[in-house]
C-alpha positions in Angstrom: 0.0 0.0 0.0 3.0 2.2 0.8 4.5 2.3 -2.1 1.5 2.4 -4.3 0.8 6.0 -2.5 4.7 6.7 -3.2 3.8 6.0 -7.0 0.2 8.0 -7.4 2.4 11.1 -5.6 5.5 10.5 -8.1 3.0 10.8 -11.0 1.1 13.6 -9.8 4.6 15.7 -9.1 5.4 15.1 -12.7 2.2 15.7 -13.4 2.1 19.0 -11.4 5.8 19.5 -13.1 4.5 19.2 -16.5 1.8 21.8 -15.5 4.4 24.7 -14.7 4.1 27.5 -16.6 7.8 28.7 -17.9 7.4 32.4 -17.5 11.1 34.4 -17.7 10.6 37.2 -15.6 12.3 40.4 -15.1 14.8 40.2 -11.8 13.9 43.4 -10.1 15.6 42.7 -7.0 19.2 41.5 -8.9 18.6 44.7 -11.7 18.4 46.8 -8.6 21.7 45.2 -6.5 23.5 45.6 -9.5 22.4 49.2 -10.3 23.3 50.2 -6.6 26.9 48.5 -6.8 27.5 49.8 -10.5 26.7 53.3 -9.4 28.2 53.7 -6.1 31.1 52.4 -7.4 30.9 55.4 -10.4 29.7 58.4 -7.9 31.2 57.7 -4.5 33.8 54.8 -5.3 31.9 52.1 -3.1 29.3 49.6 -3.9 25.8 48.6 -1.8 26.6 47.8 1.6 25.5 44.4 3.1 22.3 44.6 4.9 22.5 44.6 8.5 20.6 41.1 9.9 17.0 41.9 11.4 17.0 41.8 14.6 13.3 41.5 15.1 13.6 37.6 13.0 12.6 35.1 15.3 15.4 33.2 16.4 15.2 29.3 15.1 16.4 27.1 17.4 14.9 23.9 16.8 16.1 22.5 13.2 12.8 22.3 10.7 11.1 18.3 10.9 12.8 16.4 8.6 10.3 15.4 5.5 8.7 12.7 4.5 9.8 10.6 1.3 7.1 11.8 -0.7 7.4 15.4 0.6 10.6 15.7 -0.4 9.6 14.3 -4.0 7.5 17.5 -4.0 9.8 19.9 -3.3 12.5 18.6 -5.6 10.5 18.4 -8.7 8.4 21.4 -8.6 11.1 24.0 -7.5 13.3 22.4 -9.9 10.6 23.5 -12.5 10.1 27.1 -10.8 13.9 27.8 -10.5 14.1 27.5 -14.6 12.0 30.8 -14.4 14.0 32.3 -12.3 17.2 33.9 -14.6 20.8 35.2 -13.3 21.6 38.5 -14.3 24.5 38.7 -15.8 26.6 42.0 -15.4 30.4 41.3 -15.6 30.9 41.9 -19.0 33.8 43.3 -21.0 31.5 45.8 -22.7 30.2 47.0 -19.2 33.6 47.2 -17.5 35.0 49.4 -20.4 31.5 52.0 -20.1 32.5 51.6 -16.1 35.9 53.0 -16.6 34.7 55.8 -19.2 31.9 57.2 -16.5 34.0 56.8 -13.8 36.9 58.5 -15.2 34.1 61.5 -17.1 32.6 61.8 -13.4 35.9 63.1 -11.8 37.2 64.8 -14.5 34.2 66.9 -15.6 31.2 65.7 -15.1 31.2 65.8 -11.1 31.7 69.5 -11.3 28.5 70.0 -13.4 26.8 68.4 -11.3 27.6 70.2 -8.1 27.5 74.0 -9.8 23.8 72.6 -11.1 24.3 73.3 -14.6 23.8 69.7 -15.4 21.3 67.3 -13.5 20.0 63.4 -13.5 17.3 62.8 -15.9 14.2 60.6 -14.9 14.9 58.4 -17.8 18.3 57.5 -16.7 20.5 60.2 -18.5 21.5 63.6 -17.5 20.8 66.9 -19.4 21.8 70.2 -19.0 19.8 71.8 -17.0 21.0 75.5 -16.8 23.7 76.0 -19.1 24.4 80.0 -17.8 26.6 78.0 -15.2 28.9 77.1 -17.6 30.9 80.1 -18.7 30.9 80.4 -22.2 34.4 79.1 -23.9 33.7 76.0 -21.5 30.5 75.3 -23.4 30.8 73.0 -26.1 33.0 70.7 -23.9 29.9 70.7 -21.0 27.6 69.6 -23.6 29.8 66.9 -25.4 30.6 65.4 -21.7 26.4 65.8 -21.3 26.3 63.7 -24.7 29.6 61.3 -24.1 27.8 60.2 -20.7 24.3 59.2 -22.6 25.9 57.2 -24.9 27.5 55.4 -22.3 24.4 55.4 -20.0 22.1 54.0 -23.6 24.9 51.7 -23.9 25.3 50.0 -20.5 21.5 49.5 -20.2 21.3 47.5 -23.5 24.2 45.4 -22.9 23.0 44.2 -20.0 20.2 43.2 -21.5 21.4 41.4 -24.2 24.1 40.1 -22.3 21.2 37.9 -20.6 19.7 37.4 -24.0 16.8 39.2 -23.2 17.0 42.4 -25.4 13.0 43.0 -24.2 14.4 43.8 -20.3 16.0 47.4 -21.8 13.0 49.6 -20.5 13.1 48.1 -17.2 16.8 48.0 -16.7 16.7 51.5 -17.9 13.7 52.1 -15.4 16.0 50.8 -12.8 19.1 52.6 -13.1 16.7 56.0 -13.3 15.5 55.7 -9.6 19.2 54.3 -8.7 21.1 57.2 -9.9 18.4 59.9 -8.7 18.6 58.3 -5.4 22.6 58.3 -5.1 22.5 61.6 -6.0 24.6 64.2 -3.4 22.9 66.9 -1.7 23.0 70.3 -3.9 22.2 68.2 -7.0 19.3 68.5 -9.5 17.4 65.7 -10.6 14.2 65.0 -12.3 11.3 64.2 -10.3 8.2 61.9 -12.2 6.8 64.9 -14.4 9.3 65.7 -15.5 10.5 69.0 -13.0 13.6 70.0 -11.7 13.9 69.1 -8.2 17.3 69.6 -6.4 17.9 66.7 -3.5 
């Protein structure tokens, strides 16, 4: 009788397997870790710190029950199924090292400075414009605007190779989306940055 039960419950889990949707969804919370290392390690030379551990978690002393054969057929077959869905995303690239370097080395030459007289600011879209160009003096002009227009290529360019570095060329919007908030919100104090409608805000 026992191991006619272990049978029906092997044949529903492939059943149930079977039944698993494949859905490739966009990884928010890695997109968002890698936006806050990428840029911290561009504006302030530092990535995301480590969380600190929750000290309101209960406390687990006891070690969870150990499960039953056909339990654990469960929950190796359908996870196995639901991690498929869940995709790496891939960052570490040649392509993105080489933009790394260029921004990193056009935010302390020149670009930093535009930023903290105002004259450029952090678009909501995940660039930066000029915002008020009369704080530029004129013969430095041209070279204000062609750092504004060096960094957007770079920006356009590291949000659609990290998509197509993880073969999803669809993810640019969001990656994009991502990066927007990240950079507005490691803004310094005294800069300008675009709030949702578009508006001038300075942090």
């Amino acid at each position: 009788m026992r191991k006619l039960t272990c049978t029906i419950l092997a044949m529903l889990a492939v059943a149930l397997v079977g039944c698993v949707t494949i859905n490739v969804y966009f990884p928010e919370a890695a997109a968002q870790k890698a936006a806050d290392q990428f840029i911290g390690t561009v504006l302030d030379g530092s990535g995301q710190k480590a969380p600190a551990a929750d000290k309101n978690a209960p406390a687990q002393d006891n070690p969870p029950p150990a499960h039953q054969p056909s339990a654990m057929l469960l929950d190796l077959l359908v996870p196995a199924a639901q991690a498929a869905d869940v995709p790496n995303l891939r960052v570490q690239t040649p392509a993105v090292q080489a933009i790394h370097e260029r921004m990193r080395t056009r935010f302390e030459g020149s670009l930093k400075a535009l930023l903290d007289s105002g004259a450029v600011g952090f678009t909501r879209d995940g660039m930066v414009a000029m915002r008020d160009a009369a704080k530029v003096p004129l013969a430095e002009r041209a070279q204000a605007n062609a750092t504004v227009a060096d960094e957007n290529r770079d920006r356009a360019a590291l949000y659609r190779e990290i998509a197509n570095a993880n073969n999803h060329p669809e993810w640019e919007a969001q990656i994009r989306a991502t990066f927007a908030q990240t950079w507005i919100e490691h803004a310094h104090a005294g800069w300008y940055c675009q709030d949702a409608a578009g508006a001038w805000q300075r942090k």
